[in-house]
C-alpha positions in Angstrom: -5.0 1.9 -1.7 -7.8 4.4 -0.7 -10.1 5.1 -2.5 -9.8 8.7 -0.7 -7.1 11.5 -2.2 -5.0 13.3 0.2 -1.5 15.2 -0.7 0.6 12.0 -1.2 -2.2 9.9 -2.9 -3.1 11.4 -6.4 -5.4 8.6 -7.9 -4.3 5.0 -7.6 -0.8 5.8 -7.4 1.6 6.1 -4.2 3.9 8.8 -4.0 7.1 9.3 -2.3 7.7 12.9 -1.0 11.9 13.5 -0.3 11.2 13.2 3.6 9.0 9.8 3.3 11.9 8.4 1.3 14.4 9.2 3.9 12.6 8.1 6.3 12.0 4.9 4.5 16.4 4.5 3.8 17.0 5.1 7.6 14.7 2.3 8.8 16.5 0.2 5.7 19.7 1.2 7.0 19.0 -0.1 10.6 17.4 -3.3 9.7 20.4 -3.8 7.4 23.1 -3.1 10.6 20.4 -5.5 12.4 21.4 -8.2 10.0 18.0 -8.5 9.2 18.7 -8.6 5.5 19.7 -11.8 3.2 22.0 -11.4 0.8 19.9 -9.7 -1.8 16.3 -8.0 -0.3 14.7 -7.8 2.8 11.9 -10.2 4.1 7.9 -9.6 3.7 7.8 -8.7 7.5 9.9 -6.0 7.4 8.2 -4.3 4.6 5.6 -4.5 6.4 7.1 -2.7 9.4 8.0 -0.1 7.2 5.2 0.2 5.5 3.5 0.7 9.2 6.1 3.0 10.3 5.8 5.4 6.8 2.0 4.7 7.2 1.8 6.3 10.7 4.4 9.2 10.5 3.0 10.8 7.6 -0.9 9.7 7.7 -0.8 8.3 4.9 -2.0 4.7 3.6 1.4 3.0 2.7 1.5 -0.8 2.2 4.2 -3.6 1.7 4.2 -3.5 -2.3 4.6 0.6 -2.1 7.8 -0.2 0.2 8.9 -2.7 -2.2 8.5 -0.9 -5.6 10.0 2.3 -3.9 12.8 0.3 -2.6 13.7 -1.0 -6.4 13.1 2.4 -8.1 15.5 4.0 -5.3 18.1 0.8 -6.3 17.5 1.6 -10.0 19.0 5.5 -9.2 22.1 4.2 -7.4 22.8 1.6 -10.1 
């Protein structure tokens, strides 16, 4: 993460703002109708595509393992 604060990075932690996380469940949703999902979680390359795609629409410094935690706290709601 940077080192840097801007107004989605407070400190060490990554946060999610309402439009990042839809974002992040469309580009889920299309990689799921893709079939690029197994049977339980996506691969490491597509979290990284996301991760590039959130990284780049919000100017923020997004990586796989934010993708990845948000992806499990979003499946934690919904459970």
């Amino acid at each position: 993460m940077s080192t840097t604060k801007n107004e989605k990075c407070k400190g060490k932690h990554f946060t999610w703002s309402k439009s990042m996380s839809h974002m992040l469940l469309e580009i889920l949703a299309e990689e799921a109708l893709k079939g690029n999902k197994s049977s339980y979680t996506f691969k490491a390359e597509y979290f990284v595509k996301m991760a590039i795609e959130i990284s780049q629409k919000f100017n923020v410094q997004c990586k796989p393992k934010h993708v990845d935690n948000h992806l499990k706290t979003v499946e934690k709601k919904w459970v």
